[in-house]
C-alpha positions in Angstrom: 17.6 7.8 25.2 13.9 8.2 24.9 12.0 6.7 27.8 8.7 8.2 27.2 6.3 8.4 24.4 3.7 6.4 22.7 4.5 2.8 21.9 4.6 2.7 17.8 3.4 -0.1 16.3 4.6 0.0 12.3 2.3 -2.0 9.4 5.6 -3.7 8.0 3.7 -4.6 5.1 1.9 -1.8 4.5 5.1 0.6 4.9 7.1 -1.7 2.8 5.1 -2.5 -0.2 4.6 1.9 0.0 8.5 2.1 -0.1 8.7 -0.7 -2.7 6.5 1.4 -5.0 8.0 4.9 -4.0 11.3 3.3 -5.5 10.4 1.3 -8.4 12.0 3.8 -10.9 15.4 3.6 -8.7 18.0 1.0 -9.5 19.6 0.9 -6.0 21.8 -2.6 -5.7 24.4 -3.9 -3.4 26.0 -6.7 -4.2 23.3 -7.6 -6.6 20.4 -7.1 -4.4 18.2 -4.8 -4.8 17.8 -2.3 -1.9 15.2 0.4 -3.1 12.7 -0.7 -0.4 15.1 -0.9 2.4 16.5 2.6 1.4 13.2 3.7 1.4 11.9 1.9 4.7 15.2 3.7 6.6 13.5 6.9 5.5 10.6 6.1 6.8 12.2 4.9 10.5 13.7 8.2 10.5 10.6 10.4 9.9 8.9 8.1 12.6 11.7 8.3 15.1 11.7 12.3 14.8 8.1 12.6 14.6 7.1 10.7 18.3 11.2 10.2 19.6 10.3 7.0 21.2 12.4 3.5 21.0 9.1 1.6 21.9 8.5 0.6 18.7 6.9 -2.7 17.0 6.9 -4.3 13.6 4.3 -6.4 12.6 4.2 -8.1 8.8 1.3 -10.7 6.8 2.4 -14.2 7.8 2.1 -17.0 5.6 -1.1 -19.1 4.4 -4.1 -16.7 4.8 -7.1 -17.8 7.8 -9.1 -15.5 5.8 -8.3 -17.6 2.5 -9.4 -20.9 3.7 -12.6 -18.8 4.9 -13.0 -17.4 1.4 -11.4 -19.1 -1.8 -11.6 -15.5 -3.3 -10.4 -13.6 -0.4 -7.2 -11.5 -2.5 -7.8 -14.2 -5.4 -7.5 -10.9 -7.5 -3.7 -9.9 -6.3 -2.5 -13.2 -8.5 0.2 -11.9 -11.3 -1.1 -11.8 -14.7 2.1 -11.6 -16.3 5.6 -12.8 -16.0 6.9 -8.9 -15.3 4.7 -8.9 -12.5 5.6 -12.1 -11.2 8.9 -11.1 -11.0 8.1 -7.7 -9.3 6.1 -9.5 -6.9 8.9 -12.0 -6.2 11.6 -9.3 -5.7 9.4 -7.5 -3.6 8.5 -10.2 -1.1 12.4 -10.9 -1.0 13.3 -7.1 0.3 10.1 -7.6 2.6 11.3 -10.8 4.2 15.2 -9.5 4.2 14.0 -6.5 6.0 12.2 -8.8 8.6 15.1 -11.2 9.1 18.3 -9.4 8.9 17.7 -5.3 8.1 15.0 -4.5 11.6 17.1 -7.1 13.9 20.5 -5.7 12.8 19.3 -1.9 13.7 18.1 -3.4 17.0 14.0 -4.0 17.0 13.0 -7.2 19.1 9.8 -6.9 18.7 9.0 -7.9 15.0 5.6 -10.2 15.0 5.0 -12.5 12.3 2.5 -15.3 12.7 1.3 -18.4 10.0 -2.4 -17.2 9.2 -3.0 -13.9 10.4 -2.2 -10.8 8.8 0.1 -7.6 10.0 -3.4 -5.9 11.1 -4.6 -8.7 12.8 -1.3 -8.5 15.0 -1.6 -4.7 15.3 -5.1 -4.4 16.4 -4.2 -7.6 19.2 -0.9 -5.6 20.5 -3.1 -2.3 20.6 -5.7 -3.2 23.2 -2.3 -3.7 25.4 -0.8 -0.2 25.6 -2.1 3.1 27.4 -0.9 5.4 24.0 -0.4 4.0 20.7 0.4 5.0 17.7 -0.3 2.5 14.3 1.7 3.6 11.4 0.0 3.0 8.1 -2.8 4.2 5.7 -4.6 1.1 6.0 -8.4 2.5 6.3 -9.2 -1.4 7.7 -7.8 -0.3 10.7 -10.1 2.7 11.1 -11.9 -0.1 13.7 -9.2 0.1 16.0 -9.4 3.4 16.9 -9.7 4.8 20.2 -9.1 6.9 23.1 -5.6 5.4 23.7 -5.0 4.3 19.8 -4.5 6.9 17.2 -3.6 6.0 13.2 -0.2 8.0 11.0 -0.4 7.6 7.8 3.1 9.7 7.4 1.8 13.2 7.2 -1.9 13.4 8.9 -2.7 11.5 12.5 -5.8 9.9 12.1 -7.8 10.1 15.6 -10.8 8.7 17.3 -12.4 12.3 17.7 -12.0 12.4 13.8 -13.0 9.1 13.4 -16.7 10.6 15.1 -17.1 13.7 13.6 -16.2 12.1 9.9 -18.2 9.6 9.9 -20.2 9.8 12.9 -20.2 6.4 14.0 -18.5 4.3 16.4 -15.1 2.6 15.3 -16.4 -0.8 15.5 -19.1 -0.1 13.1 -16.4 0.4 10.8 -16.7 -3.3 10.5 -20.4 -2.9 8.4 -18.7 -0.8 6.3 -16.4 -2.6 5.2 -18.7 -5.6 5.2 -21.8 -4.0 3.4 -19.4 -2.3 0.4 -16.2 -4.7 0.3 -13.5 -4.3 -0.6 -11.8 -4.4 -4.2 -8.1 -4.2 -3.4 -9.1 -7.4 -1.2 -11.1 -9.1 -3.2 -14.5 -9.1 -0.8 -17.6 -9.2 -2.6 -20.4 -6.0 -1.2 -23.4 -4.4 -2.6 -23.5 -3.7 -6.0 -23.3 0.0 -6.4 -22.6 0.6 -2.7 -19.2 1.9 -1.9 -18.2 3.3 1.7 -19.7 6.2 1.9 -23.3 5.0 0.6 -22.5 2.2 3.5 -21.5 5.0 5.8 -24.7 7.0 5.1 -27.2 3.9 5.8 -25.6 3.7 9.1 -25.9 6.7 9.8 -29.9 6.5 9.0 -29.6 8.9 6.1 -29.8 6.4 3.1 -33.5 5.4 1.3 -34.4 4.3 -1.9 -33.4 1.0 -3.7 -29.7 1.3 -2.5 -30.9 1.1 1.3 -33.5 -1.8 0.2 -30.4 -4.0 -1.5 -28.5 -3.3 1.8 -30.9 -4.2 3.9 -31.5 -7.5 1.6 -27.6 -8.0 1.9 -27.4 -8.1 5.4 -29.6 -11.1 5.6 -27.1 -12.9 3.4 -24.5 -15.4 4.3 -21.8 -13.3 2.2 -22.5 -10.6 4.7 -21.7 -12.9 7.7 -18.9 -14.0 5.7 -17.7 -10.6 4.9 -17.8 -9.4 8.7 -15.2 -12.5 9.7 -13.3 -11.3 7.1 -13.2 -7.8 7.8 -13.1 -7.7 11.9 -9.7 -7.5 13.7 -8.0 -9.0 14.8 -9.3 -12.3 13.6 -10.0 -14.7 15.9 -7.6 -16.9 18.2 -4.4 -14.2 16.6 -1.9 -14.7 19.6 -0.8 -12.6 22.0 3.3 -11.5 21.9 4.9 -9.8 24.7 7.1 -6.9 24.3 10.6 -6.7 25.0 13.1 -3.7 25.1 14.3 -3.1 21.6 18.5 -2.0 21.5 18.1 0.5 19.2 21.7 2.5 19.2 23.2 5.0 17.1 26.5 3.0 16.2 24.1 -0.2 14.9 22.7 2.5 12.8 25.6 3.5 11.1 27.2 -0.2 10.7 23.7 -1.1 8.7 23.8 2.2 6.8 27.4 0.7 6.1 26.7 -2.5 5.2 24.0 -1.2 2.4 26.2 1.2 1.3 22.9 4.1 2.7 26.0 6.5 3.6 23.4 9.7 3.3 21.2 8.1 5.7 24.3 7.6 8.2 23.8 11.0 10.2 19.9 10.5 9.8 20.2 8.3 13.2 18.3 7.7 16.3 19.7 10.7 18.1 20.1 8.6 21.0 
């Protein structure tokens, strides 16, 4: 068994909703539920078991009823369905998510899967972070960018995002990813910037490189209670997210092959931990 290596921590959301997509076109059932994301996320545990062989690993996933949206009645106002297909995609979606929280990661063995009411899966990844000497966050969430640092490094499933490329990118500090995000928004979250100043505009005025108009409306912005607003939205982990202690996961390669049994993932049964 691996006893060394980074801890992992996995953006169960994130990695989900990226397997969810990836698998859309499949029609992979058991039972009659649908098991394309699950599939998908086994995939995934493999890569990320071969790529830093460690068992130290830690899920964390949205929990219900926002913080943010009590903060802000717009906050992801734009991510309601505007149809009854995507209602329904939505719905099956958030039913492989939850089954993959409940019964899929437990069955394989994790113990440390965090889920909290009000604070999101980056929130819970950014608090367990500051408490490991080498980390590794599995996602493409560019929010996280912040939470780089010497000890914390970001996989997206093929690059590793580091804190020395962090600096020579964008050359500023990780926590001034937080005006970024605050001075341009964010569309996929719904959080109102400067109009006409995406990130790398916002990037440049930090840096001291941006005049003109678009550095006057910035400046203007900053003043503003939406920008106040925007940096408690944007800043992880939000405040009072809990703390959760970690506990030895029983990862072994015989649970592996009963839940690649159980799903009827029989190609994925010699993809185990190689424990």
């Amino acid at each position: 068994m691996w006893t060394k290596g980074p801890v992992v921590i996995v953006d169960g959301n994130n990695i989900a909703w990226r397997s969810f997509h990836a698998m859309r076109g499949t029609d992979l059932s058991v039972g009659g539920v649908k098991t394309g994301m699950m599939y998908q996320v086994m995939m995934t545990i493999c890569q990320i078991h071969e790529r830093w062989q460690t068992t130290k690993l830690i899920w964390c996933f949205d929990g219900p009823e926002s913080i943010r949206k009590r903060l802000s009645s717009d906050y992801k106002a734009n991510r309601k369905p505007t149809d009854d297909q995507t209602a329904a995609m939505r719905t099956e979606a958030y039913a492989q998510i939850d089954r993959l929280r409940l019964e899929v990661l437990p069955a394989l063995g994790y113990r440390n899967i965090f889920h909290t009411e009000g604070y999101e899966a980056d929130d819970l990844i950014a608090r367990a972070a500051q408490n490991y000497d080498e980390v590794v966050i599995v996602s493409n969430d560019q929010d996280l960018y912040q939470v780089l640092s010497e000890t914390t490094k970001i996989w997206n499933l093929k690059e590793v995002k580091t804190l020395e490329w962090y600096t020579s990118t964008f050359k500023l500090l990780p926590n001034e990813w937080i005006q970024v995000k605050a001075i341009a928004g964010c569309s996929s979250d719904n959080i109102i910037g400067v109009r006409g100043v995406g990130e790398q505009t916002a990037v440049k005025f930090l840096q001291g490189n941006l005049g003109g108009k678009k550095a006057d409306a910035i400046v203007e912005f900053i003043k503003t209670d939406q920008y106040k607003l925007n940096r408690r939205l944007v800043k992880l982990p939000l405040k009072g997210c809990p703390e959760f202690e970690q506990v030895g996961n029983i990862l072994t390669n015989r649970r592996w092959a009963e839940v690649c049994g159980q799903w009827r993932m029989d190609s994925l049964r010699h993809r185990n931990y190689g424990l």
